[in-house]
N, CA, C and O of each residue as an XYZ file, in Angstrom:
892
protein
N     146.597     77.428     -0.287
C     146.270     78.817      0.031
C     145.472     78.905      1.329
O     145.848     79.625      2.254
N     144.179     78.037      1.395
C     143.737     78.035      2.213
C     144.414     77.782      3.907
O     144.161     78.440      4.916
N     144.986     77.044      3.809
C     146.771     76.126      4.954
C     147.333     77.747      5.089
O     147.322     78.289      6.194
N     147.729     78.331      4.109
C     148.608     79.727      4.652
C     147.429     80.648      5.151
O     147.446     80.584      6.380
N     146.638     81.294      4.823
C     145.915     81.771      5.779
C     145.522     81.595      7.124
O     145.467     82.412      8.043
N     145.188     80.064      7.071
C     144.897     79.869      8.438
C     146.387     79.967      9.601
O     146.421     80.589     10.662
N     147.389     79.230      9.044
C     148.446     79.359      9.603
C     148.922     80.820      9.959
O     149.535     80.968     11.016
N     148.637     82.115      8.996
C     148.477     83.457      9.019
C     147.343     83.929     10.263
O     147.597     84.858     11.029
N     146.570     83.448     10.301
C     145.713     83.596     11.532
C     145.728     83.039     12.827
O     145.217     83.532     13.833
N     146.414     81.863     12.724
C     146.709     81.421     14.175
C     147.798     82.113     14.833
O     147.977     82.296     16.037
N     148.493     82.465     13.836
C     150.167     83.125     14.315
C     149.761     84.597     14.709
O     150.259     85.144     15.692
N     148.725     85.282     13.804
C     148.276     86.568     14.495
C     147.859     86.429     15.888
O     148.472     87.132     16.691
N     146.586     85.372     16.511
C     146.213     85.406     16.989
C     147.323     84.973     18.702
O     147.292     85.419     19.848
N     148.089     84.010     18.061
C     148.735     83.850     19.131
C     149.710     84.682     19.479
O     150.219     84.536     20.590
N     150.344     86.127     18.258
C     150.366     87.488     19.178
C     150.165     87.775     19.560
O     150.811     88.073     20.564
N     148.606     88.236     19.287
C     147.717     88.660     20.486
C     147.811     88.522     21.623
O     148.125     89.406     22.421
N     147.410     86.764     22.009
C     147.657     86.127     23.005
C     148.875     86.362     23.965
O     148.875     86.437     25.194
N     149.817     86.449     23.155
C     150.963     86.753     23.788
C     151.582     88.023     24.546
O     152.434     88.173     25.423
N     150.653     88.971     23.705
C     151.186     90.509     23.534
C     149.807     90.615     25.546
O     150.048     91.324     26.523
N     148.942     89.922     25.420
C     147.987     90.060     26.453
C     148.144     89.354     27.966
O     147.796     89.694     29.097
N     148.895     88.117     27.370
C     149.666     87.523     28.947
C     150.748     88.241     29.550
O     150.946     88.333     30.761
N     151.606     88.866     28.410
C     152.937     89.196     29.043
C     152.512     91.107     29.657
O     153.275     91.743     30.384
N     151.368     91.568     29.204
C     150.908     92.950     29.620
C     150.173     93.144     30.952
O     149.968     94.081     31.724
N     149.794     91.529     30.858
C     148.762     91.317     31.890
C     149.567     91.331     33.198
O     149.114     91.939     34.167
N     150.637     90.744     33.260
C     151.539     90.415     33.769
C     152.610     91.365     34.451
O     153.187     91.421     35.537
N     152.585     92.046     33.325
C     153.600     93.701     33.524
C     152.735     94.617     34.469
O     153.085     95.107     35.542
N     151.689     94.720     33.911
C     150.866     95.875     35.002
C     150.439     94.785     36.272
O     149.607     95.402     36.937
N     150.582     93.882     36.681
C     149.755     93.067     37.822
C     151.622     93.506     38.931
O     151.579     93.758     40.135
N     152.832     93.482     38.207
C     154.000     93.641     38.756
C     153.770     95.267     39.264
O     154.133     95.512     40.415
N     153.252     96.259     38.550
C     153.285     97.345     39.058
C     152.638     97.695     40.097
O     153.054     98.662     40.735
N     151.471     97.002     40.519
C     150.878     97.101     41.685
C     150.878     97.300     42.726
O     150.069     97.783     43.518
N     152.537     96.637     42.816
C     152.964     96.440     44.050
C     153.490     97.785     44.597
O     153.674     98.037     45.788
N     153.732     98.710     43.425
C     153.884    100.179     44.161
C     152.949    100.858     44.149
O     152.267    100.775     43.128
N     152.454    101.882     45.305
C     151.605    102.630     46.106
C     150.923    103.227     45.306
O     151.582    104.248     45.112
N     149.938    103.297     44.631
C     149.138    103.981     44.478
C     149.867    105.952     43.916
O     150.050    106.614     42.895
N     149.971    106.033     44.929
C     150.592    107.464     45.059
C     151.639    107.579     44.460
O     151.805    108.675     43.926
N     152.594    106.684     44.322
C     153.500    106.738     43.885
C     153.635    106.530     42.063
O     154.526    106.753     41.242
N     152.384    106.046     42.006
C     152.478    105.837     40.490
C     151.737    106.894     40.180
O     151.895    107.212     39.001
N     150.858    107.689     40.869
C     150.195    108.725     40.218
C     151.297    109.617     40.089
O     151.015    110.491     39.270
N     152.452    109.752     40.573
C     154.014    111.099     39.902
C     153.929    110.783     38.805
O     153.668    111.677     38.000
N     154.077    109.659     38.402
C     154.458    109.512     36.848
C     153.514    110.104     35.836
O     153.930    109.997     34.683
N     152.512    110.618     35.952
C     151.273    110.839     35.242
C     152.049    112.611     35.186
O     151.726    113.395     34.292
N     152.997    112.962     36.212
C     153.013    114.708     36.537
C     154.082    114.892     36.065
O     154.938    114.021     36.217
N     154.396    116.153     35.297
C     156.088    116.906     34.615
C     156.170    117.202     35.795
O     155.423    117.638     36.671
N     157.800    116.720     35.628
C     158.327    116.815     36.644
C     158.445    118.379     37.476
O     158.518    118.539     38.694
N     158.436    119.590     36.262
C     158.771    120.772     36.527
C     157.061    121.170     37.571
O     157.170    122.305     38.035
N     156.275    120.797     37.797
C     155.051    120.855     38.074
C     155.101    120.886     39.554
O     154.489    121.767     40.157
N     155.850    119.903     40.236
C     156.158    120.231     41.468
C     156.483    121.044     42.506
O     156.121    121.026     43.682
N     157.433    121.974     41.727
C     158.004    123.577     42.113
C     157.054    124.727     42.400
O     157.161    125.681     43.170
N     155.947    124.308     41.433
C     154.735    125.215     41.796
C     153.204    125.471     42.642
O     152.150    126.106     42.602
N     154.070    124.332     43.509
C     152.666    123.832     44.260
C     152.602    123.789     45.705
O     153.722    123.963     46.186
N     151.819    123.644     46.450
C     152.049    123.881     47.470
C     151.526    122.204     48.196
O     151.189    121.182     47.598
N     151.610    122.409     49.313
C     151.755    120.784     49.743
C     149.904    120.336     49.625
O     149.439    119.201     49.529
N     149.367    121.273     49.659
C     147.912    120.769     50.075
C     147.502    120.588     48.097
O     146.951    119.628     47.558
N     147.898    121.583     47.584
C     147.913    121.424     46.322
C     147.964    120.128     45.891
O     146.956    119.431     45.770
N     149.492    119.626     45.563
C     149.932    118.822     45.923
C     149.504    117.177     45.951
O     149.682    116.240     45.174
N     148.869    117.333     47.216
C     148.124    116.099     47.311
C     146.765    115.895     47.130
O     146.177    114.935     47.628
N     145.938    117.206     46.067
C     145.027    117.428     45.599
C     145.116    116.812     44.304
O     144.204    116.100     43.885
N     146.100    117.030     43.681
C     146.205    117.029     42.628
C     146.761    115.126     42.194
O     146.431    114.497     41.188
N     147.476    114.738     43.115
C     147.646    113.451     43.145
C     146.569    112.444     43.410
O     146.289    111.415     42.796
N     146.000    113.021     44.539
C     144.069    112.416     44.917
C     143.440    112.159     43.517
O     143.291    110.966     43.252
N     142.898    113.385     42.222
C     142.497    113.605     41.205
C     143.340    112.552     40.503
O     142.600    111.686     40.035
N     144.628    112.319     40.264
C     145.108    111.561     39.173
C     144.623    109.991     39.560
O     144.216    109.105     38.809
N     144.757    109.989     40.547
C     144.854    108.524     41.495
C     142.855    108.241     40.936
O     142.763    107.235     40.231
N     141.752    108.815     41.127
C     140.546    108.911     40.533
C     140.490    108.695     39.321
O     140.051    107.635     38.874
N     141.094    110.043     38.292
C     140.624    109.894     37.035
C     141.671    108.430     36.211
O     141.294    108.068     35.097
N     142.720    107.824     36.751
C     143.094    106.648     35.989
C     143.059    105.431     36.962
O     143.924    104.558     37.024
N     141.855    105.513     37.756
C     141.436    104.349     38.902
C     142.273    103.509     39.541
O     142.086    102.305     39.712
N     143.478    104.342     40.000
C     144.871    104.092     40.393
C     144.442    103.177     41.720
O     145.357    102.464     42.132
N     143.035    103.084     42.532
C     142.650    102.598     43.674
C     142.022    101.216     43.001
O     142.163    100.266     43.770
N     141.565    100.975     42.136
C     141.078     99.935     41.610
C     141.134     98.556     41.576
O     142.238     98.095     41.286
N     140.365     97.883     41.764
C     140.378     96.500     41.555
C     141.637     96.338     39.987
O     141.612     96.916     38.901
N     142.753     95.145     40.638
C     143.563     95.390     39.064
C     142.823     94.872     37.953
O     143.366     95.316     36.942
N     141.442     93.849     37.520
C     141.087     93.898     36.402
C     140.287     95.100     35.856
O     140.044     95.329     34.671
N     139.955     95.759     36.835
C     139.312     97.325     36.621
C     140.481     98.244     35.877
O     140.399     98.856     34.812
N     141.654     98.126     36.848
C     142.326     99.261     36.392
C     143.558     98.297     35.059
O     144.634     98.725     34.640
N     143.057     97.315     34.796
C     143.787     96.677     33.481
C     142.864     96.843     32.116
O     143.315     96.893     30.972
N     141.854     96.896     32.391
C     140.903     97.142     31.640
C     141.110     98.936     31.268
O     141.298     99.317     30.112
N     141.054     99.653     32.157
C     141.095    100.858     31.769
C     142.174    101.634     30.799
O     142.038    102.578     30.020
N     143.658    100.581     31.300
C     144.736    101.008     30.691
C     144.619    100.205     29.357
O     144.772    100.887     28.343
N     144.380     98.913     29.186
C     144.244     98.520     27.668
C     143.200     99.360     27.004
O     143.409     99.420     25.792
N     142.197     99.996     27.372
C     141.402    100.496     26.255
C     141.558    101.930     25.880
O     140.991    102.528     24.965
N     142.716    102.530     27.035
C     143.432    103.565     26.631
C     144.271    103.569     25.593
O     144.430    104.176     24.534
N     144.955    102.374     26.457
C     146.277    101.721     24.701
C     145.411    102.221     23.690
O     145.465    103.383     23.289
N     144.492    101.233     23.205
C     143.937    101.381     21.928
C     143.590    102.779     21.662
O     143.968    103.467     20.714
N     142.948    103.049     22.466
C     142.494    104.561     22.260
C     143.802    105.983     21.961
O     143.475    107.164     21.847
N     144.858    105.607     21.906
C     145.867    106.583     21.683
C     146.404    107.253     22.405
O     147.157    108.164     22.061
N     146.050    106.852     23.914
C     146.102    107.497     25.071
C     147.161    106.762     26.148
O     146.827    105.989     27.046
N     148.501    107.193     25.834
C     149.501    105.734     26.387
C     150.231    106.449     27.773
O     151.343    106.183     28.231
N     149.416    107.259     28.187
C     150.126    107.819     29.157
C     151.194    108.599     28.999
O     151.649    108.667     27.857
N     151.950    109.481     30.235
C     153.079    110.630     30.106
C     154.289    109.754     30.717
O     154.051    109.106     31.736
N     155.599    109.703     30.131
C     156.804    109.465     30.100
C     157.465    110.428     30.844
O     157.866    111.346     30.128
N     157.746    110.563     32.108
C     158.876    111.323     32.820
C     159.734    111.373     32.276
O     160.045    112.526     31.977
N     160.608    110.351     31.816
C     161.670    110.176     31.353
C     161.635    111.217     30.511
O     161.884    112.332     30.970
N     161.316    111.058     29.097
C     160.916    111.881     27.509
C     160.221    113.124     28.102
O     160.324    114.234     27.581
N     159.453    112.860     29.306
C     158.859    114.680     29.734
C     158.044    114.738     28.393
O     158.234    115.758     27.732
N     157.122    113.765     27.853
C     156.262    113.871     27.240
C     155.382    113.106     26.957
O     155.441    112.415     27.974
N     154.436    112.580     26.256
C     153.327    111.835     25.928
C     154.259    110.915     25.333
O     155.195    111.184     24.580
N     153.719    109.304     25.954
C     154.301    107.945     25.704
C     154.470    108.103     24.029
O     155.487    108.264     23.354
N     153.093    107.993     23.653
C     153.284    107.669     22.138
C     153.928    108.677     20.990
O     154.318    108.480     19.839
N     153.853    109.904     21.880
C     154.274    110.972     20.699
C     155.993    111.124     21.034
O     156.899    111.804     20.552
N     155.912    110.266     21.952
C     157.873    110.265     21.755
C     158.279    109.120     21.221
O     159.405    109.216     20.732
N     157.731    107.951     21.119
C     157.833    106.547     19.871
C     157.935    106.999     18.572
O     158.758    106.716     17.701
N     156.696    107.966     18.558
C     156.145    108.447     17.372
C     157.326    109.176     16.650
O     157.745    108.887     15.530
N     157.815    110.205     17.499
C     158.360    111.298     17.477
C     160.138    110.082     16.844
O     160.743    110.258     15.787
N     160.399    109.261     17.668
C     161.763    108.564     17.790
C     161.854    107.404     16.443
O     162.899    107.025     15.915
N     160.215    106.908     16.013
C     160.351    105.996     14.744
C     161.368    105.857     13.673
O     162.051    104.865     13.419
N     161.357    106.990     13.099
C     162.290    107.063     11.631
C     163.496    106.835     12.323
O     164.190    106.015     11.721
N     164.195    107.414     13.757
C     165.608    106.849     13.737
C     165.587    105.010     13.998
O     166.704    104.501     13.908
N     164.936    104.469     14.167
C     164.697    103.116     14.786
C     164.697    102.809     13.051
O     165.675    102.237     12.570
N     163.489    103.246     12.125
C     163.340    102.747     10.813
C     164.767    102.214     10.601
O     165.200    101.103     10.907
N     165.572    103.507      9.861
C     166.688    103.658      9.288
C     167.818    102.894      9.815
O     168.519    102.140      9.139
N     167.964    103.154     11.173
C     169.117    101.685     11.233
C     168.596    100.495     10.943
O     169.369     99.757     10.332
N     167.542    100.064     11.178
C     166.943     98.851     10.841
C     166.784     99.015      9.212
O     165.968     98.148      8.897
N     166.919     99.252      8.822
C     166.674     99.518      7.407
C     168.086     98.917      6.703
O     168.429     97.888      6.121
N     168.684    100.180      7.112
C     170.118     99.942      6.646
C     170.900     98.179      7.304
O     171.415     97.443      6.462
N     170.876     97.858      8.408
C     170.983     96.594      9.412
C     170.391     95.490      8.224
O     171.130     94.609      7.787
N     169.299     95.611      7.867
C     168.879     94.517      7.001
C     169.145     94.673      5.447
O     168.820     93.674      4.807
N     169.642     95.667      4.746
C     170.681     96.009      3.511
C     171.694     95.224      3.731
O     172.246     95.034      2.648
N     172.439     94.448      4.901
C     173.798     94.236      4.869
C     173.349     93.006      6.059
O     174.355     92.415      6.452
N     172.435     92.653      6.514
C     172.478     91.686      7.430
C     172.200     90.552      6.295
O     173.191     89.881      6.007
N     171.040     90.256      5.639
C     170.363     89.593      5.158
C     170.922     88.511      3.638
O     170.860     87.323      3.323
N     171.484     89.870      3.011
C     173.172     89.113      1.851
C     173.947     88.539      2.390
O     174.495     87.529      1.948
N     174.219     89.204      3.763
C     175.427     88.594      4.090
C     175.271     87.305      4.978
O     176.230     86.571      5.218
N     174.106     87.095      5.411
C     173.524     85.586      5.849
C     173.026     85.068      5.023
O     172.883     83.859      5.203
N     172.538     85.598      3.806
C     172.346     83.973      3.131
C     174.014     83.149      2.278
O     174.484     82.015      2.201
N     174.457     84.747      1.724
C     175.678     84.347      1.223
C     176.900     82.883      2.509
O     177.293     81.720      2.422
N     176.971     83.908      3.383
C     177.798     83.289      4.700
C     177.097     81.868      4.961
O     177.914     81.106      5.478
N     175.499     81.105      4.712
C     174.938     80.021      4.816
C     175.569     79.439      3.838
O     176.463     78.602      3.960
N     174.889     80.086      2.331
C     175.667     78.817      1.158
C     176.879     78.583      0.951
O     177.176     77.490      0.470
N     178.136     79.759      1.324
C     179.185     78.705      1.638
C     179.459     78.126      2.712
O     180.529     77.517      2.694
N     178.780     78.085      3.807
C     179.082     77.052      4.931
C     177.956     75.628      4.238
O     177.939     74.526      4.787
N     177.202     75.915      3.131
C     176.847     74.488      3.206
C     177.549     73.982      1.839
O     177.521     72.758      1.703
N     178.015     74.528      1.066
C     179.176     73.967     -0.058
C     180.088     73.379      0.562
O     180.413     72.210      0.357
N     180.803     74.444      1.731
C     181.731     73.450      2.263
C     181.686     72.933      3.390
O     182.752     72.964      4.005
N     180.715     72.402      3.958
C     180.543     71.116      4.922
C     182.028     70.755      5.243
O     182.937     70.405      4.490
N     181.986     70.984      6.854
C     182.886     70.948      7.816
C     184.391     70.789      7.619
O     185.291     70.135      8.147
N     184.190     72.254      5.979
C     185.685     72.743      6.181
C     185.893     73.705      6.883
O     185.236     73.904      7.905
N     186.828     74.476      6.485
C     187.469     75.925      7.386
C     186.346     76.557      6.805
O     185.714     76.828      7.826
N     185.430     77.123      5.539
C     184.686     77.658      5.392
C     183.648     77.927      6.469
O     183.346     78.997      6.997
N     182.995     76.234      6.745
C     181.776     76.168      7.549
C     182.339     76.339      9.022
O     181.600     76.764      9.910
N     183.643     76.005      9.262
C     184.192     75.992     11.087
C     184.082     77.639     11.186
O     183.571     78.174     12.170
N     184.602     78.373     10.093
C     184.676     79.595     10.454
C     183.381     80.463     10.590
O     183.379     81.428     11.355
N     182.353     80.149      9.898
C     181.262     80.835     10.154
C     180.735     80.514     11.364
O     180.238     81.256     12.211
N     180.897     79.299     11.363
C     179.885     78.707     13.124
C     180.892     79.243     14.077
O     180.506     79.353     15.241
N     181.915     79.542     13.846
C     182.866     80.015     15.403
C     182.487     81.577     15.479
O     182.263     82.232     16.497
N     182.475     81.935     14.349
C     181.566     83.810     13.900
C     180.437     83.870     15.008
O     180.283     84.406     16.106
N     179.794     83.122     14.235
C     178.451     82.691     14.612
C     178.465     82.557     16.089
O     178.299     83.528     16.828
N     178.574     81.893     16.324
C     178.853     81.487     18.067
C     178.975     82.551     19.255
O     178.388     82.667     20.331
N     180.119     83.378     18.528
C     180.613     84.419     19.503
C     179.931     85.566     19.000
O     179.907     86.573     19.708
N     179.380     85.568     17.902
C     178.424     86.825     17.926
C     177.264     86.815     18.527
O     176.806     87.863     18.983
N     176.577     85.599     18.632
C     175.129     85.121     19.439
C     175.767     85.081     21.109
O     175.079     85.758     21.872
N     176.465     84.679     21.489
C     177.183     84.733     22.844
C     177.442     86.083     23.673
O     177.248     86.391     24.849
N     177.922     86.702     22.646
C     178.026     88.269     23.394
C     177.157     88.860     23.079
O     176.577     89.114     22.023
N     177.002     89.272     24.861
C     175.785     90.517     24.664
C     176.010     91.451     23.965
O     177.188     91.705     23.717
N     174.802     92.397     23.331
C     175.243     93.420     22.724
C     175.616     94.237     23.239
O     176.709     94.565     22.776
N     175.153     95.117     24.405
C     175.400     95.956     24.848
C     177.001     95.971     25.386
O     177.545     97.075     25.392
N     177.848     94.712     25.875
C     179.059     94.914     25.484
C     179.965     95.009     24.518
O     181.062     95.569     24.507
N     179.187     94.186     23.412
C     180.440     94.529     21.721
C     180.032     95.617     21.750
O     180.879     96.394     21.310
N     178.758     96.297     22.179
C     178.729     98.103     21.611
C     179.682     98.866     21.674
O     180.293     99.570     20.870
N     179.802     98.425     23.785
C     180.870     99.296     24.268
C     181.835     99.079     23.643
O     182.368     99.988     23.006
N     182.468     97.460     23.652
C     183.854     97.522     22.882
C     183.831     98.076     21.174
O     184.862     98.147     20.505
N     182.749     98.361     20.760
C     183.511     98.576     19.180
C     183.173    100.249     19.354
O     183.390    100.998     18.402
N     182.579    100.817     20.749
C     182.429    102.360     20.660
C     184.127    102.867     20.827
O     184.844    103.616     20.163
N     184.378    101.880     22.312
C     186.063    102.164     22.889
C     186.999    102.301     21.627
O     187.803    103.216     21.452
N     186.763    101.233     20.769
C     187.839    100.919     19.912
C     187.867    101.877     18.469
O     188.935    102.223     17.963
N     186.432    102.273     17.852
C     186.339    103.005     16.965
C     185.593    104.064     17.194
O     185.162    104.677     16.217
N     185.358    104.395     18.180
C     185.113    106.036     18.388
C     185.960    106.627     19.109
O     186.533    107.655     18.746
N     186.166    106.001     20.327
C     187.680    106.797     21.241
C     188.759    106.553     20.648
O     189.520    107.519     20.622
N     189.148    105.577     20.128
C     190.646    105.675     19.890
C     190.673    105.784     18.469
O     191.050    106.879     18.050
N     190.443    105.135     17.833
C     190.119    105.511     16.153
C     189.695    106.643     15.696
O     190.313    107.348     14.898
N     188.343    106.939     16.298
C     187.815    107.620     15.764
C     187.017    107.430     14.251
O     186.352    108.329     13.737
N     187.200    106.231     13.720
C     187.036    106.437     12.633
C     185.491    106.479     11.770
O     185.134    106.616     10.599
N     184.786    106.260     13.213
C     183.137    106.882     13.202
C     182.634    107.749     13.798
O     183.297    107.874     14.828
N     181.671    108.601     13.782
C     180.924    109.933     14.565
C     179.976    109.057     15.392
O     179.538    107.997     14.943
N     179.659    109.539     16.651
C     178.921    109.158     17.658
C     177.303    110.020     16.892
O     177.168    110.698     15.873
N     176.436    109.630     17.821
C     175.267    110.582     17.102
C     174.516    110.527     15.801
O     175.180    109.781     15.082
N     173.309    111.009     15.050
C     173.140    110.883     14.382
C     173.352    111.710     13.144
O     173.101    111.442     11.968
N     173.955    112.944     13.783
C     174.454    113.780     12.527
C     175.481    115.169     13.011
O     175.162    115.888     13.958
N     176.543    115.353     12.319
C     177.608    116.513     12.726
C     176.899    117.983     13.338
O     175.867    118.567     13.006
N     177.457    118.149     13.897
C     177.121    119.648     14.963
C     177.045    120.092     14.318
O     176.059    120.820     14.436
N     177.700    120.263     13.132
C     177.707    121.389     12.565
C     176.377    121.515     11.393
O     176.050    122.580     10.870
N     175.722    120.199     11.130
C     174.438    120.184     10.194
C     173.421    120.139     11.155
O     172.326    119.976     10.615
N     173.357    120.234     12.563
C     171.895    120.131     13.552
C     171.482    121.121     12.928
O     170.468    120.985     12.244
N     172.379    122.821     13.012
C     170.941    123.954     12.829
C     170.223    123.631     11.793
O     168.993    123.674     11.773
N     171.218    123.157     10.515
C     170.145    123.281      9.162
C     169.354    122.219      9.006
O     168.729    122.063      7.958
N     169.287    121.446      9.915
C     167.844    120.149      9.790
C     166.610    120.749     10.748
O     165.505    120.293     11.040
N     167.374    122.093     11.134
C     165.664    122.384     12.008
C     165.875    123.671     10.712
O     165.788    123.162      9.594
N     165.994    124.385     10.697
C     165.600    125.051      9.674
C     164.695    125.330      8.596
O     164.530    124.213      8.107
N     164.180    125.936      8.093
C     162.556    126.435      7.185
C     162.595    125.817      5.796
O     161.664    125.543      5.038
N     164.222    125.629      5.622
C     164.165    125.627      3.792
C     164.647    124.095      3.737
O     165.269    123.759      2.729
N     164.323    122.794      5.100
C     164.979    121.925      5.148
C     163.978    121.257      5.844
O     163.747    121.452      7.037
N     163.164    120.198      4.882
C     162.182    119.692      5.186
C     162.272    117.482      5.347
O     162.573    116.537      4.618
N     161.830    117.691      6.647
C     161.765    116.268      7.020
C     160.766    115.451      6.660
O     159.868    114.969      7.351
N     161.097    115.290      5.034
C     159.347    114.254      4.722
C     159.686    113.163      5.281
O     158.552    112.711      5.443
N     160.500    112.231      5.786
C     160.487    110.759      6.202
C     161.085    110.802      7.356
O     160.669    110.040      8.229
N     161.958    111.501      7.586
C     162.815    111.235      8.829
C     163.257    110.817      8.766
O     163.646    110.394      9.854
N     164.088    110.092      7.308
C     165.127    109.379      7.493
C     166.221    110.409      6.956
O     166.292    110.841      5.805
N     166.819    110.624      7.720
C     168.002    112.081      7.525
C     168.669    111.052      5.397
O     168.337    111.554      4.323
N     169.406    109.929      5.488
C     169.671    109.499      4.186
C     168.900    110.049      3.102
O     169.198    110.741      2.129
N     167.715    109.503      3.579
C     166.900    110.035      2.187
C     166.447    111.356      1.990
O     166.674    111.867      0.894
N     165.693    112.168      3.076
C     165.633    113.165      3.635
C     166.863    114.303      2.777
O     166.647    115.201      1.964
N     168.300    113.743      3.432
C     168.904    114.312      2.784
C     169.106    114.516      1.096
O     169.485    115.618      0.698
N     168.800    113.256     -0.025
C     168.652    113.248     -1.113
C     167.742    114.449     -2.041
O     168.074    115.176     -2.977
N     166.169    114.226     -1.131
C     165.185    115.100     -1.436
C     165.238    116.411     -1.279
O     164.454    117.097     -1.935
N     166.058    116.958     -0.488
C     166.500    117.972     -0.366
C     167.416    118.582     -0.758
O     167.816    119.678     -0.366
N     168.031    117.587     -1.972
C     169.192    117.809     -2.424
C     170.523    118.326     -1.736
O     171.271    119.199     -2.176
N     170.601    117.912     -1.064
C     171.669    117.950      0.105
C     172.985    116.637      0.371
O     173.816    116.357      1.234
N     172.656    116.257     -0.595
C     173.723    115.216     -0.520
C     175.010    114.604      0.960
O     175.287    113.609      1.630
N     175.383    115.954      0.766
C     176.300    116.274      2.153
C     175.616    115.682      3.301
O     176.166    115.049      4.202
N     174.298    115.956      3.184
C     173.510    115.686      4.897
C     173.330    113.868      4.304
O     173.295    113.098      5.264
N     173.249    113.353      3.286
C     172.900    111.808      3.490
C     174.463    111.224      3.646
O     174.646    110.093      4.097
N     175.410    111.957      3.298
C     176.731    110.864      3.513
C     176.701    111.294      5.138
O     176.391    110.527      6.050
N     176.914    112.057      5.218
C     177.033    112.738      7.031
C     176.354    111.620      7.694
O     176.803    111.125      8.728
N     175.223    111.191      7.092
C     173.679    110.726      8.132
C     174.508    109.060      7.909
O     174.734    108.385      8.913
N     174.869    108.584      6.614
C     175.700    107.252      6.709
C     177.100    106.726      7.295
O     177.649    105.628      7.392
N     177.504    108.473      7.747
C     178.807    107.852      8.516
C     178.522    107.220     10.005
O     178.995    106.289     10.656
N     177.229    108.477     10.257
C     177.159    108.296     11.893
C     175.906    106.679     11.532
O     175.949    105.907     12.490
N     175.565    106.507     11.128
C     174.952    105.248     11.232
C     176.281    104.152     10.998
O     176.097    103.129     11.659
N     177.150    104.140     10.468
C     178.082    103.282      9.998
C     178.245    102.169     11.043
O     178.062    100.972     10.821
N     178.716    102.868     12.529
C     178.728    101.605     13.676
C     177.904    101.206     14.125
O     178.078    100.070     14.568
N     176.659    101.757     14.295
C     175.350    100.850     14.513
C     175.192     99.869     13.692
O     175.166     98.649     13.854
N     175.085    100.572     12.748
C     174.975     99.273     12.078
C     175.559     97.665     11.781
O     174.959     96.924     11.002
C-alpha cells in the first residue's frame, strides 16, 4: 500500500513537472511576437470598429500594462500561471469569449464521445488481446497486429476525412453534427433542460427518447 501511494505521488508530481516545462516553454515561444501584437488577442474583435486610432493605441498601451506584456518573461510567466490558477485564462478570439468558459462551456461534448469511445474501445481491446494471445501467430493474432498497425499508422485526421467522404457524402449513412436541425430549437427551449450536457442522457431525463437516439446517431462516426 505504502509502494502504491508513493508511486501515486511521484507520477502526480512528475505531471506537474511536466505540465510546467512544456508551459514554460510555450509562453517563452510566444515572446517572440511584439508585444502589441499579443495585446489584440486580449480585444473582441468587434471592438475595433469603434475606435479611433489614438483610442486605439490607448487602449492597447493599458492591456500591454495591466498583463505586463513588457515584462521580464519570468515576470510575465509568473503572472500568467497564477492567473491560470486563479480562473482567469484569458479571452479566445477565436470562441470571441473567455478561454475557460468556452472549455467549460464545450466539456460535456468532449465527455460523451469519450464516454461512449471507451463503451466500445476498451471490450473490444481486451477481447481482440485474448484472442490474439490464444492464438499465437495464427491468422487470429496476424490479423489483429496488421489492424493494429494500420490503425496506429494513420493519422487521424485523415481516416476522419476518409470515413466522413465515404459515410457521410456518399452513404450518408451518418449525420454530421451533434444533433438534427430539426431538434436544435427544442434543446434551447424552457421545457428542455440540460442537467449534464450530455444530449444521450439529457435526452432520457427529459423523457425524450427521440433526442437520445438522434444524439447516438450523430455520435455514431466519431466514435
Amino acid at each position: 500500500m505504502t509502494r502504491l501511494i508513493s508511486s501515486l505521488i511521484k507520477r502526480v508530481l512528475s505531471l506537474i513537472l511536466t505540465l510546467f516545462i512544456i508551459t514554460a516553454v510555450l509562453y517563452a515561444t510566444v515572446l517572440f511576437t511584439p508585444a502589441e501584437t499579443r495585446a489584440t488577442l486580449f480585444m473582441p474583435r468587434n471592438i475595433f470598429a469603434h475606435m479611433t486610432d489614438e483610442q486605439y493605441q490607448n487602449h492597447i498601451e493599458n492591456i500591454i500594462e495591466q498583463y505586463h506584456l513588457n515584462d521580464p518573461y519570468p515576470v510575465q510567466y509568473y503572472h500568467w500561471i497564477t492567473s491560470l490558477i486563479k480562473g482567469n485564462w484569458g479571452y479566445s478570439p477565436t470562441l470571441q469569449q473567455d478561454v475557460l468558459a468556452g472549455i467549460i462551456q464545450r466539456t460535456p461534448v468532449t465527455a460523451e464521445l469519450t464516454l461512449f469511445s471507451l463503451l466500445i474501445f476498451i471490450p473490444f481491446g481486451l477481447i481482440s488481446g485474448v484472442v490474439a494471445a490464444a492464438k499465437e501467430k495464427k491468422l487470429g493474432d496476424h490479423s489483429f497486429r496488421f489492424a493494429a498497425s494500420i490503425a496506429t499508422s494513420l493519422p487521424p485526421f485523415i481516416l476522419a476525412l476518409l470515413l466522413m467522404v465515404i459515410f457521410y457524402v456518399d452513404l450518408y449513412w451518418f449525420a454530421p453534427g451533434r444533433s438534427s436541425f430539426n431538434l436544435n430549437t427544442l434543446l434551447t427551449r424552457e421545457g428542455f433542460h440540460l442537467y449534464t450536457g450530455l444530449l444521450t442522457v439529457d435526452g432520457l431525463i427529459n423523457r425524450r427518447p427521440d433526442i437520445t437516439i438522434d444524439a447516438l446517431r450523430h455520435l455514431a462516426m466519431p466514435v
